[in-house]
N, C-alpha and C positions, 0 to 999 in steps of 0.2 A: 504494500500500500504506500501510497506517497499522499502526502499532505501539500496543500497549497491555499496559500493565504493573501486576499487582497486587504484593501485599505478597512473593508466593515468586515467580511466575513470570511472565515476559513471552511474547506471542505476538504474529507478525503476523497480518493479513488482508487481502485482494483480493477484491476483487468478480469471483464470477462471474458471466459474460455470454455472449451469444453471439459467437461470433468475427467477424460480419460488425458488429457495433454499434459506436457510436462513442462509448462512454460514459468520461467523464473520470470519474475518483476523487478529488473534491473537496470542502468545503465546499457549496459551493454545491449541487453533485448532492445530496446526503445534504437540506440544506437542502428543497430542492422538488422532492425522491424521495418515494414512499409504502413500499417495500416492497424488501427487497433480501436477497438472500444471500449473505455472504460464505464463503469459502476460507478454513478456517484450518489451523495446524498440528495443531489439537485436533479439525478436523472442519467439515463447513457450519455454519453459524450463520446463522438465519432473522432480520432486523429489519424488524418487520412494525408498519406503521402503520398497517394495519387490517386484520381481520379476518372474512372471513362469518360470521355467525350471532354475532359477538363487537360489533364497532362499531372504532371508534377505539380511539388506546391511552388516551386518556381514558377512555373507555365500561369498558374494561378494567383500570384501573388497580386500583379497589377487588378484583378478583376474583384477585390475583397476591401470590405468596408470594417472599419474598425469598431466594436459594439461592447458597451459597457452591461459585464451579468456579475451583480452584487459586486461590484467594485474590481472587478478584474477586467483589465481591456482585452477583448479574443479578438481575433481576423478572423471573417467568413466571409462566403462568397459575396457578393452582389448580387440582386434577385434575376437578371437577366442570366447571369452566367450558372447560379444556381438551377433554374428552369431549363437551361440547355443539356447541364450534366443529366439531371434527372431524367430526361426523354433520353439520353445518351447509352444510361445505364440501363432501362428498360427494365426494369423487375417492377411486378406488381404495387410494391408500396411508392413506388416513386412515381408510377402512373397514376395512381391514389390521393396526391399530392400536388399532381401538375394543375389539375382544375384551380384549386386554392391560391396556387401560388402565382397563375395568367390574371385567376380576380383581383387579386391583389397589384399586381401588376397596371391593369387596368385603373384602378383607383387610382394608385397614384397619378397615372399621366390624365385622370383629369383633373384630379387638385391641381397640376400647372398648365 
């Protein structure tokens, strides 16, 4: 477990796994892992170092807005580039997701 703490609140996290793997939660894992999701108390958390239809978190860097959750700054995508990975990757939940995320979309370009 690793603990992380911004300016109001601290959380822990643990990697889920399958129960039969034999994966250590270390340095090194994290080091020359690609893609992982932890358990938190606030919920999963996706660290994804890469992406279909996205690239690398290079490739992706320019395309990601900076969002403050309980005083921690995260980088994610941008809802345009979000919405393209999604229909990129094609699994059911992200098909699930793409309705929501066009409406949304949609709103904003008429607030400007």
């Amino acid at each position: 477990m690793w603990s992380c703490s911004g300016d109001r609140r601290s959380f822990t996290v643990s990697a889920r796994r399958p129960t039969r793997s034999t994966l250590r939660w270390d340095r090194r894992t994290v080091e020359f892992g690609l893609n992982f999701t932890l358990t938190t108390e606030l919920g999963l958390i996706d660290l994804l170092g890469e992406i279909t239809g996205g690239g690398t978190y290079d490739d992706l860097l320019p395309h990601t807005v900076v969002l403050d959750f309980f005083g921690i700054h995260c980088r994610c995508l941008d809802l345009d580039t979000l919405i393209r990975t999604k229909r990129a990757a094609g699994r059911p939940k992200d098909y699930e997701a793409l309705a929501e995320l066009e409406a949304i979309r949609e709103e904003k370009e008429r607030e400007h």
